[in-house]
C-alpha positions in Angstrom: 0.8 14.0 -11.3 -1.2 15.9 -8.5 -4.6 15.6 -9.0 -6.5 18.4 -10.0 -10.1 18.7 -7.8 -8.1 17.4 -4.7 -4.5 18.2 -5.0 -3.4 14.7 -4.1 -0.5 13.0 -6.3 -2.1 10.5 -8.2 -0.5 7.0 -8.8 1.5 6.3 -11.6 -0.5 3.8 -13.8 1.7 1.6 -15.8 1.2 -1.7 -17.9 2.8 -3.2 -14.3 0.9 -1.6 -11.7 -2.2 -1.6 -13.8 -3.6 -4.8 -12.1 -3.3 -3.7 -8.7 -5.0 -0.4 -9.3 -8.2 -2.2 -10.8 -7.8 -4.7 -7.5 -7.6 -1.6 -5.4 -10.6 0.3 -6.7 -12.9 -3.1 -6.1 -11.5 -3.0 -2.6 -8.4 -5.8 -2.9 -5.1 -6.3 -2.2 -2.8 -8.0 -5.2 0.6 -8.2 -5.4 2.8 -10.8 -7.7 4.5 -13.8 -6.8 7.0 -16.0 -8.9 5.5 -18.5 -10.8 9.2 -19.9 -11.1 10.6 -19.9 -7.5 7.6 -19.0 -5.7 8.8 -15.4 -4.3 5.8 -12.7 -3.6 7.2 -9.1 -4.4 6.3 -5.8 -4.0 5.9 -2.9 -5.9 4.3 -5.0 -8.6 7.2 -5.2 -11.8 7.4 -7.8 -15.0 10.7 -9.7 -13.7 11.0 -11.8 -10.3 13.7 -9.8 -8.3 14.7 -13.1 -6.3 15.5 -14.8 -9.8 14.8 -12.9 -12.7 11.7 -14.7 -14.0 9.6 -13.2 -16.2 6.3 -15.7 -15.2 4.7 -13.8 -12.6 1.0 -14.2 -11.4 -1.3 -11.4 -9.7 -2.4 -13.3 -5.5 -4.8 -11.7 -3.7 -3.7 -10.9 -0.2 -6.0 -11.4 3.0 -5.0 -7.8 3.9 -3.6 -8.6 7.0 0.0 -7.3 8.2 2.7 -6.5 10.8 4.4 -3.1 11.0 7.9 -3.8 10.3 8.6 0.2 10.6 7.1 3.4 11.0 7.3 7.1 11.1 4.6 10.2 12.3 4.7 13.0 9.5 4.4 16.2 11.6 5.0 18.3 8.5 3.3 18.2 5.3 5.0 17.7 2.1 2.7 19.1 0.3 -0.2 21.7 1.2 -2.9 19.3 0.0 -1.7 17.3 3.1 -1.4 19.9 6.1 -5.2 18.6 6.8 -3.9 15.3 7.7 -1.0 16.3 9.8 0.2 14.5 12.0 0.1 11.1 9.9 1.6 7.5 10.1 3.5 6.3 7.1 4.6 2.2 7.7 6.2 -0.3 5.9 4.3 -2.9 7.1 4.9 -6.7 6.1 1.9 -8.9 4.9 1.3 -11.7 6.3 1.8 -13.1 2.6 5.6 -12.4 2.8 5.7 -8.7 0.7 6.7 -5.5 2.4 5.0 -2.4 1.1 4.5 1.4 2.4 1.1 2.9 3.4 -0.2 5.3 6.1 -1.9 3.5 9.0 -5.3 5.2 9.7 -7.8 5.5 12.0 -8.2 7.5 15.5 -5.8 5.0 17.4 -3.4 5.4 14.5 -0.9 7.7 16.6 -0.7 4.9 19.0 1.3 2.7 16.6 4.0 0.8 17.3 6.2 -1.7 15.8 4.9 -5.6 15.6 1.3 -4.3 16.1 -1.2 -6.1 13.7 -2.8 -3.7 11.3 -5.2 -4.8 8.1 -6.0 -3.2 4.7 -8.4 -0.3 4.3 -9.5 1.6 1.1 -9.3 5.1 0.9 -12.0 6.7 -2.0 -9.8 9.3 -3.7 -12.5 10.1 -5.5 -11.2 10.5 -8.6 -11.0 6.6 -9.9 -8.6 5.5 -7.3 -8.8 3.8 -4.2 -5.9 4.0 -2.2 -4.8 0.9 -0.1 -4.3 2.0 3.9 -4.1 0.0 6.7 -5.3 0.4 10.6 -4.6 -1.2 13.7 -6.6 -4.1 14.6 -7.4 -4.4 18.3 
């Protein structure tokens, strides 16, 4: 769904992500880990993917990461974005064991590189969501 003041895609809110868009908005990282065999996962989902476990819990993550991978968007994939061109979009690992995706922001954020230490940042959509970012840390 693309927002309609801004333009940007909105998240998909469902009973599974639900949790981490309310941690988001109050500025913290949540992701699940396996109450069964103790394996944190990302994107948030109802069954462990390591064993199939249905008792998950919500953790709160210190916010701090490694970039595992990256890429500089040069080109926008949608107009609301041409603004923001050129961006960083990273799989980045936290230091809690899940991998997710964000863009890595700041001024030095062109000046990424893999292994670099980055840590979590809101961004204020402004329309209910804060979106979870990460920048470098010096």
């Amino acid at each position: 769904m693309i927002d309609a003041e801004k333009g940007y895609p909105a998240p998909s809110v469902n009973a599974d992500s639900k949790p981490f868009w309310e941690a988001a908005r109050n500025n913290r990282l949540v992701y699940k880990r396996c109450v069964s065999c103790g394996q944190p996962h990302f994107p948030p989902r109802y069954l462990c993917p390591a064993c199939w476990s249905d008792g998950l819990e919500w953790v709160e993550s210190k916010g701090q990461a490694v970039v595992y991978s990256y890429t500089i968007m040069r080109r926008a994939p949608l107009p609301v974005f041409a603004k923001r061109v050129p961006y960083v979009v990273a799989l980045v690992d936290l230091d809690e064991g899940p991998r997710m995706m964000a863009n890595v922001v700041g001024d030095d954020a062109l000046n990424i590189k893999v292994g670099d230490r980055v840590r979590v940042c809101f961004e204020d959509r402004g329309d209910g969501f804060k979106v979870p970012q990460f920048s470098r840390i010096a």
